[in-house]
N, C-alpha and C positions, 0 to 999 in steps of 0.2 A: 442532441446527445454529445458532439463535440464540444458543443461550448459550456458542458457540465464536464464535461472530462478538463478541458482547459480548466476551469475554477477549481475543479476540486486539485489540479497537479500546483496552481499557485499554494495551496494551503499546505498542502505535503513541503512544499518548497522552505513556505517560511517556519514550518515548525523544523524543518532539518537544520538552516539555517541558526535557531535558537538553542536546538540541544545537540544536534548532528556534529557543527563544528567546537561547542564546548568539550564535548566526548572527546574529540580527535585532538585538543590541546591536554586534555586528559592524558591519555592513549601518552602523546610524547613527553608530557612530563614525568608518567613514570618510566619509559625507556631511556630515560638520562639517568632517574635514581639506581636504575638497574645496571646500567654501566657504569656506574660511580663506583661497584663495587662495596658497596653497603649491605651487610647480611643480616639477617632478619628471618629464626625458625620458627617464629610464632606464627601461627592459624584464625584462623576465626570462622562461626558457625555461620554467620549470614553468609559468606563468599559460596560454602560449601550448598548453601540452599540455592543462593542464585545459579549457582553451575548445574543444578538438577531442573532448576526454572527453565533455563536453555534448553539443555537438552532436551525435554519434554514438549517445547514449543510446536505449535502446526506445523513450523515449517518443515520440522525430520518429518521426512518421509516415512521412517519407523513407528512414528506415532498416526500422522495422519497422510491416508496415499489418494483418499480419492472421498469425495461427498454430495449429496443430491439432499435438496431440500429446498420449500418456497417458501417465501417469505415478506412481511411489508414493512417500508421503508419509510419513517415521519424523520422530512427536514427539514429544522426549525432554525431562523437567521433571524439575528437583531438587527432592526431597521435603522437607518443611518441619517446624524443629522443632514442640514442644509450643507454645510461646510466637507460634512464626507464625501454625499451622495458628488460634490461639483467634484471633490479631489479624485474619485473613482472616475468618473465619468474624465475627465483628462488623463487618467492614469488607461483606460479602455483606449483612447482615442492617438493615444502614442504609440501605443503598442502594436495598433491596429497599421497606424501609418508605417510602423516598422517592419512588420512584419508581412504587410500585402499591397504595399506601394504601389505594384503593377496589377493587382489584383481588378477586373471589370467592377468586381462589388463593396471597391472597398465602399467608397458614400454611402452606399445601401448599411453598410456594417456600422458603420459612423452613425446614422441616423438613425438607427434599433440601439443604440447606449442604450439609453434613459431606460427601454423596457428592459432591456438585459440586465439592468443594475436592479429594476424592481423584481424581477425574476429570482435573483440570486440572493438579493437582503429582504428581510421582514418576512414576517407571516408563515404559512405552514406548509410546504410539499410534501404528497405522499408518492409514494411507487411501489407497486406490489411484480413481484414474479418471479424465478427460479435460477438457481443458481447449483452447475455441477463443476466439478473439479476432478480432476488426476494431475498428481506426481504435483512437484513443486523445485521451488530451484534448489531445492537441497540435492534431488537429483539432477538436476543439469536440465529438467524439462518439463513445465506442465503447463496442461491445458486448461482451458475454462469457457463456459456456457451459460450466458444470461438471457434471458427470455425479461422483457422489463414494461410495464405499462404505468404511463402516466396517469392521476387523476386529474382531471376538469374541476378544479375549485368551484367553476362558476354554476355547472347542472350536475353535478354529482357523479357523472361518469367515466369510468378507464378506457384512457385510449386505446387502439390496435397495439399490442404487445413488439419493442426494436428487438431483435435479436444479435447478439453479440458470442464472437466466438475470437478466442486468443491463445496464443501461445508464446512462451516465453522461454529462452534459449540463455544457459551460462554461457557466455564470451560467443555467443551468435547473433545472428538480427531477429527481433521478434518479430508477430509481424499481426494483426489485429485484423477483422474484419466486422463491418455496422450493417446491418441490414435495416434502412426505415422505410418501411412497408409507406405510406405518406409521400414519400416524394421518390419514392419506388427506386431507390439509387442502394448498392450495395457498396461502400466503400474500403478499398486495402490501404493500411498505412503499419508504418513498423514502430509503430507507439501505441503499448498497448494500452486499452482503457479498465481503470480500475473503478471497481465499486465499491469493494469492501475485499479482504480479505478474510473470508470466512471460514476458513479450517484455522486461523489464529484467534477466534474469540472466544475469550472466557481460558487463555492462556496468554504468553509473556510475549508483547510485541511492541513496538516503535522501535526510534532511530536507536537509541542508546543501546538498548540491546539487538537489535541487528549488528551494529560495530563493534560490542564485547565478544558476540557470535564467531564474527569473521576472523578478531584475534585468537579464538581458540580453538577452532578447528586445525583440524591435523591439515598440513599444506600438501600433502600424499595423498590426501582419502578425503577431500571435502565433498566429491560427488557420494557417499556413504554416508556424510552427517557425522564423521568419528571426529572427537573431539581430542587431542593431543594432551596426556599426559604432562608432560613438561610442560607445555605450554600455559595448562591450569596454574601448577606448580610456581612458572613462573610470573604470573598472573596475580597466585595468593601473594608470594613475597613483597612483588612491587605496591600493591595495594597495601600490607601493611608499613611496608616504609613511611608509603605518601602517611598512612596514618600518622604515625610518628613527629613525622620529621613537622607534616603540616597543621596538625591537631586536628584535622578537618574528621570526621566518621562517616566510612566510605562502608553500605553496604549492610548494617549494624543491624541486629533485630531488636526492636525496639516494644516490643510487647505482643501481643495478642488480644482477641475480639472473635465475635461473632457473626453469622451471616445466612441469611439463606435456610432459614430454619433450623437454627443452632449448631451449623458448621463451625468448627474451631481454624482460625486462618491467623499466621505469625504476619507481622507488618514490617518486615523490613524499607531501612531508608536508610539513604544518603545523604549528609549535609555537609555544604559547601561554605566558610566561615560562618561558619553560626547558621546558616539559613540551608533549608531542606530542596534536595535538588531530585531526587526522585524518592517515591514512596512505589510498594508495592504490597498487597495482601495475596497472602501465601496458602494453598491447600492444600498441604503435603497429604493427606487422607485420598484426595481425589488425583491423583496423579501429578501435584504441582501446577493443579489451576491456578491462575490469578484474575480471580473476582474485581480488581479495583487495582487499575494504574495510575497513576500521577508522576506527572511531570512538570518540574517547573524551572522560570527561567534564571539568570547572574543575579536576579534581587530575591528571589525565594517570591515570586510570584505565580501563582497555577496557572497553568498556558495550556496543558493538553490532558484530558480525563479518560480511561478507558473503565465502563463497568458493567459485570456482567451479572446476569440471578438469572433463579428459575434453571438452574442445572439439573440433567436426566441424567443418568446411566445410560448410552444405548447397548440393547440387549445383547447383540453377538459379538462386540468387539469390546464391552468392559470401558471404553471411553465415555470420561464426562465431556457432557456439551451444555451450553446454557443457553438458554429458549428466547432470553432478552439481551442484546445488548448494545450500550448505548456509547455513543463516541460524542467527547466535548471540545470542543477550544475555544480560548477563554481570551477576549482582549487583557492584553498585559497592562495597558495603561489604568483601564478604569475595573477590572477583572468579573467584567460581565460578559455572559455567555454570546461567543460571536459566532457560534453553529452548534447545531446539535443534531446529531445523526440516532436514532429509534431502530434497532433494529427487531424483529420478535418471528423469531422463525417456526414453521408447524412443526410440532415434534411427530406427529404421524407421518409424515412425508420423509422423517432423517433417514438417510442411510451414511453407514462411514465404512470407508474399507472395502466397499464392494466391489466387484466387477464390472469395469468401464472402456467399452470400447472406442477405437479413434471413429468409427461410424457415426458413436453420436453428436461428433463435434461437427456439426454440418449447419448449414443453411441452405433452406429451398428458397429459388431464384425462379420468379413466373417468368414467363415469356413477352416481350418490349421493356423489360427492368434495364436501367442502366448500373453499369461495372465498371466503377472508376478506380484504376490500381496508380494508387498514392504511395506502394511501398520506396519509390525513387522521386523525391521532392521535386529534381530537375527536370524527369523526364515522364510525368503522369501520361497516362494512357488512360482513353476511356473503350467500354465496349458496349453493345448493343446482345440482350440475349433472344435468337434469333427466336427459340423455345423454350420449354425452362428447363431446368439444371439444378444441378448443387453444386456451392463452393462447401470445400470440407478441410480438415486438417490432417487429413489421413496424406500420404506422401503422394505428392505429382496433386495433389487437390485445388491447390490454387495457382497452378501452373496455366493461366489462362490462355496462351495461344494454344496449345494443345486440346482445349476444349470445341468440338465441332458444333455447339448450342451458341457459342457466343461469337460475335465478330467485331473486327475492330471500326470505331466510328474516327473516321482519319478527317471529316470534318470540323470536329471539334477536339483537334488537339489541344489546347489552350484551357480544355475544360476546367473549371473550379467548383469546388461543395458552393451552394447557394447560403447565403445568409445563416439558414438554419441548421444548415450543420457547422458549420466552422471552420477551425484553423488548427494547424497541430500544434501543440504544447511543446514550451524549449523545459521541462522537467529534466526527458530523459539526458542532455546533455549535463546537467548538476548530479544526476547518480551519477555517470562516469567519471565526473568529475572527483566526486565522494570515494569511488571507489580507485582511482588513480592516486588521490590520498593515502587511501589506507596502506595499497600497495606498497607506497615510497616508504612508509613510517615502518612496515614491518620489514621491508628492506634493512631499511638502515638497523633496525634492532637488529636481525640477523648480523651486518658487519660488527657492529659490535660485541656482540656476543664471540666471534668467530673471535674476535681481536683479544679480548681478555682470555681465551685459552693457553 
């Protein structure tokens, strides 16, 4: 389970990396047009669709607070030649040495490559199982519960279901716990692990618009989701400048089409000298779904696909959701599919908006389980549970010295995950990074803004 969360934060990594930091040279090129003092009262309809696209997103909390539903998971990797598979396999074995030098296993980690690589590229993974949610970082705090079982390509059958519970704090330490029934270890770390973000699919998500999100939020009220007036305002101006000034069409609606059993959806896109930097299909009927994202990278090559069908109504909250959806990325080089993520969720099991307690973010923990709290890299603890227990995310839940079930195993201080679980992810240090960015850039727009009064 770690070493699929490792993979998949490398991917997240380099798609931010290709549209993440293009956005954010964006972002400061128009906050120099905008202190240039350059006026500009023209409007445009695509900007006004895209700001209802935001808004509407999973992420408010106003749209989507909380959701239960199961689901299975096909993922599909393109197999790698002779030349990649050796360039991966030294690119695994640097890492490895970097990052667990003192580690008892690292050899052991070293000499499982070659399968980790066949794991990760070619052929077909599935995984089926359930996923609940409340609140999100739009309010400062949500939780999440995955229940997840692996198929055995080789005799057809699903393993014992990992159970994963997380939570996730604006400007606090997250903090994540794994339950794998198999090597009977419940492990704590403060990186959470992601699967999917499922209250945003079949609505507007990636890096791009997370970072247009962040500049238009009210800096008063972001734990609310309110989006600042001005800020829109001065959001449209700057965009049409850049239009102007740079001929480039930032945002434009470029026609309309069909989908989904003759749903009518507008296709706005972006293009960056001549060549198209993001596309999106628009359902302004369904509450400003978007069926089909695209992203692509400085040469107009597709690099990252969002698409969803099979959209329901559900019954008591009036919200569309779609039954299928699928996530791509696309080698830039030769623009063949280098993962593809199936999702198809049971529409009879959806609920949105329900009532969701911290009770059920729990894990059951039998008795001789091992408790290894990784939340402090330097100073990992492990324990022994005397009988079983629940770690939970309800308040004092995972405050393990205070639990009388578990005790500390002072033998094996030194403990480490085995082989099979892993290593944690340096991701989370590139969002803070990301987001120490954004901070600075909206800084400095605020001085000057302040300066030209």
């Amino acid at each position: 389970m770690y070493s699929m969360q490792r993979e998949c934060c490398f991917l997240q990594a380099e798609v931010m990396m290709r549209s993440g930091l293009f956005i954010m040279a964006l972002i400061a090129f128009m906050l120099v047009f905008n202190a240039s003092g350059f006026v500009c009262a023209s409007t445009d309809e695509g900007f006004d669709v895209f700001v209802r696209m935001l808004q509407n997103q999973g992420e408010n909390p106003h749209i989507i607070k909380s959701g239960l539903f199961d689901f299975v998971v096909t993922i599909r990797r393109s197999a790698l030649s002779d030349l990649e598979f050796k360039a991966e396999a030294e690119r695994y074995e640097k890492m490895f040495r970097e990052d667990l030098k003192d580690d008892p296993h690292l050899e052991l980690m070293i000499a499982d490559i070659p399968a980790r690589i066949n794991r990760k590229y070619g052929g077909e993974k599935k995984m089926r199982g359930k996923a609940l949610l409340r609140g999100n970082l739009g309010e400062g705090d949500s939780k999440r519960l995955f229940e997840i079982a692996y198929l055995d390509n080789a005799n057809g059958t699903w393993g014992e279901p990992i159970v994963i519970i997380r939570e996730d704090h604006f400007g606090k330490p997250n903090v994540n716990v794994n339950w794998e029934p198999s090597a009977s270890l419940a492990a704590l770390s403060a990186n959470p692990f992601t699967l999917a973000n499922f209250h945003c699919f079949g609505r507007i998500q990636g890096t791009p618009a997370a970072l247009a999100t962040f500049s238009l939020l009210d800096p008063n009220n972001r734990d609310t989701f309110l989006f600042s007036e001005k800020n829109i305002e001065d959001l449209r101006i700057s965009l049409n400048k850049l239009d102007q000034v740079s001929g480039n069409s930032i945002l434009k609606i470029a026609g309309n089409t069909t989908y989904d059993e003759g749903a009518t959806v507008l296709i706005l896109e972006t293009k960056m000298n001549g060549k198209i930097f993001q596309r999106y299909w628009v359902d302004r009927s369904r509450g400003y779904t978007v069926p089909l994202i695209q992203y692509y990278d400085n040469d107009g090559r597709l690099v990252e696909e969002y698409k969803s069908s099979g959209y329901i109504q559900h019954d008591r909250t009036g919200l569309w959701y779609p039954t299928v959806h699928v996530e791509i990325k696309y080698d830039s080089q030769t623009g063949k599919m280098a993962e593809q993520r199936e999702f198809q969720i049971d529409p009879s099991t959806l609920q949105l908006n329900h009532s969701v307690s911290e009770g059920e973010f729990a894990i059951d923990i039998p008795e001789g389980a091992n408790v290894l709290d990784h939340r402090n890299p330097k100073s990992e603890v492990r324990y022994i549970a005397t009988e079983k227990g629940a770690l939970s995310l309800a308040k004092g839940g995972l405050d393990l010295d205070k639990m009388s079930w578990l005790v500390r195993d002072e033998s094996a201080a030194s403990f480490q995950p085995s082989p099979s679980i892993g290593i944690v992810p340096r991701f989370a240090l590139m969002s803070v990074g990301v987001l120490m960015v954004l901070i600075a850039l909206y800084q400095i727009w605020r001085n000057r803004r302040a300066k030209n009064k």
